[in-house]
C-alpha positions as CSV (number, residue, x, y, z in Angstrom):
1,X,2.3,7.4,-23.8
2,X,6.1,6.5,-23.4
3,X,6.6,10.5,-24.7
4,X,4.1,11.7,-21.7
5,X,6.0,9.4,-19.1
6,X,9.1,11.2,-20.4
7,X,7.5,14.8,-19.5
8,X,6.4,13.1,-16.3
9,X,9.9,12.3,-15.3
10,X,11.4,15.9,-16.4
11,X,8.0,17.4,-13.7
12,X,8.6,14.8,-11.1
13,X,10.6,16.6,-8.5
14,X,8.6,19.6,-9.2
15,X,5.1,17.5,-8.4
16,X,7.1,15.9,-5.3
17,X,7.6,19.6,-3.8
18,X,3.6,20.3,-4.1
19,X,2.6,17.8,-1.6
20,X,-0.3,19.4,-1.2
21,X,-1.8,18.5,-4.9
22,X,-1.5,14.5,-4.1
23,X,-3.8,12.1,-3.3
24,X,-3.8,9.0,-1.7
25,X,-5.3,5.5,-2.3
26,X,-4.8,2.3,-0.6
27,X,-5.6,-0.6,-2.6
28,X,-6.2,-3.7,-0.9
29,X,-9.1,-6.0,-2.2
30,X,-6.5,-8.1,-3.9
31,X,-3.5,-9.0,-4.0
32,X,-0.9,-7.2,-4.2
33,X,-1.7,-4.8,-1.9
34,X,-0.5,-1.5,-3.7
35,X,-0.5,2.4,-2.0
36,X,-0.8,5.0,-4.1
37,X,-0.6,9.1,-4.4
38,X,-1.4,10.7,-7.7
39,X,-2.3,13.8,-9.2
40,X,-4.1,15.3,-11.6
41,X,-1.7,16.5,-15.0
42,X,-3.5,18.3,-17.9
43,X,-5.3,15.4,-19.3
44,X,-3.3,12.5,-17.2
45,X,-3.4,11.2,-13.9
46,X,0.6,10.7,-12.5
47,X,0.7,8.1,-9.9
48,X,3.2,6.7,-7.7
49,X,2.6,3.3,-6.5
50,X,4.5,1.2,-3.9
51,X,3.5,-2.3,-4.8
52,X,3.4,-5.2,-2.0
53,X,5.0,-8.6,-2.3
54,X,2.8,-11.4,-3.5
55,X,3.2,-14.7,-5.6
56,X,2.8,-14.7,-9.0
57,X,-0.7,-17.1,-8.7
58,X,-1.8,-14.7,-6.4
59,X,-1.2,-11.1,-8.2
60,X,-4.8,-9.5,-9.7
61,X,-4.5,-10.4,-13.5
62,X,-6.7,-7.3,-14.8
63,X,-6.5,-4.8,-18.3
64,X,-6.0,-1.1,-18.3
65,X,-9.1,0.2,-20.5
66,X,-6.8,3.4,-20.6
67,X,-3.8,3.8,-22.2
68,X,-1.0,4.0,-19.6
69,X,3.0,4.3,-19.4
70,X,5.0,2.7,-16.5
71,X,8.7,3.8,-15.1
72,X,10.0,0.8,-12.5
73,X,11.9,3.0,-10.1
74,X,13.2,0.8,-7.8
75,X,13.4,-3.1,-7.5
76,X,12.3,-5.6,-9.6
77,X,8.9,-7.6,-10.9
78,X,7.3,-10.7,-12.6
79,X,4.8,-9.3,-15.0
80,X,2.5,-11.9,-17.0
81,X,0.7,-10.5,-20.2
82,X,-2.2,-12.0,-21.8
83,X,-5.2,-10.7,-23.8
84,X,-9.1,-11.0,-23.9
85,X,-11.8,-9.0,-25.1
86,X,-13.9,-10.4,-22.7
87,X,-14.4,-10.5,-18.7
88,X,-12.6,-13.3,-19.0
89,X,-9.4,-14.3,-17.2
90,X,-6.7,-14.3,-20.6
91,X,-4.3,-16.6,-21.8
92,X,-1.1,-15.9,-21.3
93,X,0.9,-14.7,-23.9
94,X,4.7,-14.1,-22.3
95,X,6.0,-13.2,-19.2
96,X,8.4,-10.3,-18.4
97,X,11.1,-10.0,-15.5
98,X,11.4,-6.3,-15.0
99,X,13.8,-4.4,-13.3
100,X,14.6,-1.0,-12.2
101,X,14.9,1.5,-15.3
102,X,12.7,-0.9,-17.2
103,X,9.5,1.0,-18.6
104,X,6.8,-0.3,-20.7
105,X,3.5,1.1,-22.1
106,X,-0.1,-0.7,-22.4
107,X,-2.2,1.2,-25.0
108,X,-4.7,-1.7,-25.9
109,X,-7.7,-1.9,-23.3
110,X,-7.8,-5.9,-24.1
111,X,-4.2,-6.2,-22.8
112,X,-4.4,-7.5,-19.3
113,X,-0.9,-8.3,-16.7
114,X,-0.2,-8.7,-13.4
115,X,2.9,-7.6,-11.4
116,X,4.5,-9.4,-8.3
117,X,7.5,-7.6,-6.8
118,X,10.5,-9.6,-6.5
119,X,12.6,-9.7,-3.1
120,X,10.5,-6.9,-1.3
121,X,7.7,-4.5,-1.8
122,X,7.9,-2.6,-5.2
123,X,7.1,1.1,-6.0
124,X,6.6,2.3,-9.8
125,X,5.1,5.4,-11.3
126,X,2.0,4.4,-12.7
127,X,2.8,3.9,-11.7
128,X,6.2,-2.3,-9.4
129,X,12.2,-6.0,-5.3
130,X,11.6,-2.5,-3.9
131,X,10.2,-0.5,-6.6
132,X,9.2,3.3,-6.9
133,X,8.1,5.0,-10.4
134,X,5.1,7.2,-12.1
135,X,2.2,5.4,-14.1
136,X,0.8,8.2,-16.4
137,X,-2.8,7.8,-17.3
138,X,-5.0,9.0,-20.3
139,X,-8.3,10.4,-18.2
C-alpha cells in the first residue's frame, strides 16, 4: 500500500484540480469528528480527511478490514494500536506520536487504532495538530 500512497502523492494536485470527481462525507457518530472528500482511483478509494480534536479516551478505537496507507500532511496525532480478531475492543499493543511527514500502512484487518490530533484539528490523506494527507484504500 505504502507504493500506491506514493502514486497517490505524484496524482494529488492533478485530483485537486478535478473538483468535480470528489465526494464528500461528514463523519460524526463518534469522536473525532472527521470530514472527508475522496474519490474513486482504479481499484482505490483516495481520501482526504480533516480530523477534529478529541482526547485520546474518547477517539473511536476501530480496524480497517481493508488494507490502507496514510500520509499525515499537516500537524500532529496520538495513535494507539492494538489487535483483536474479534468485535471486541483490543488490547493495546503501543502507542505512536505522529507528525507531519509521518506515514504508516495497516494491511491486517485485526489491526485496530485510533487517532486524536494534537494542538488543533488534523487533516491526513486517508487519509490525522492540524493535519491534511490522502488515506488510499483497497475497494
Amino acid at each position: 500500500m505504502m507504493s500506491v500512497l506514493e502514486r497517490v502523492r505524484a496524482e494529488l494536485v492533478e485530483f485537486l484540480r478535478d473538483g468535480d470527481r470528489w465526494k464528500s462525507l461528514l463523519i460524526d457518530y463518534h469522536p473525532p469528528i472527521v470530514e472527508r472528500l475522496w474519490l474513486q482511483w482504479n481499484e482505490y478509494r483516495v481520501c482526504l480527511h480533516k480530523i477534529h480534536p478529541c482526547t485520546i479516551e474518547e477517539a473511536l478505537m476501530h480496524p480497517h478490514p481493508w488494507p490502507s496507507a496514510m500520509l499525515l500532511v499537516k500537524g500532529r496525532y496520538e495513535m494507539p494500536i492494538g489487535f483483536s480478531r474479534t468485535e471486541r475492543q483490543p488490547t493495546i499493543l503501543n502507542k505512536l506520536m505522529l507528525v507531519a511527514g509521518s506515514s504508516y500502512e495497516m494491511i491486517d484487518s485485526d489491526v485496530w487504532h485510533s487517532v486524536a490530533p494534537m494542538g488543533g484539528a488534523g487533516m491526513d490523506r486517508h487519509g490525522y495538530g492540524q493535519t491534511l494527507g490522502p488515506n488510499v484504500t483497497k475497494q
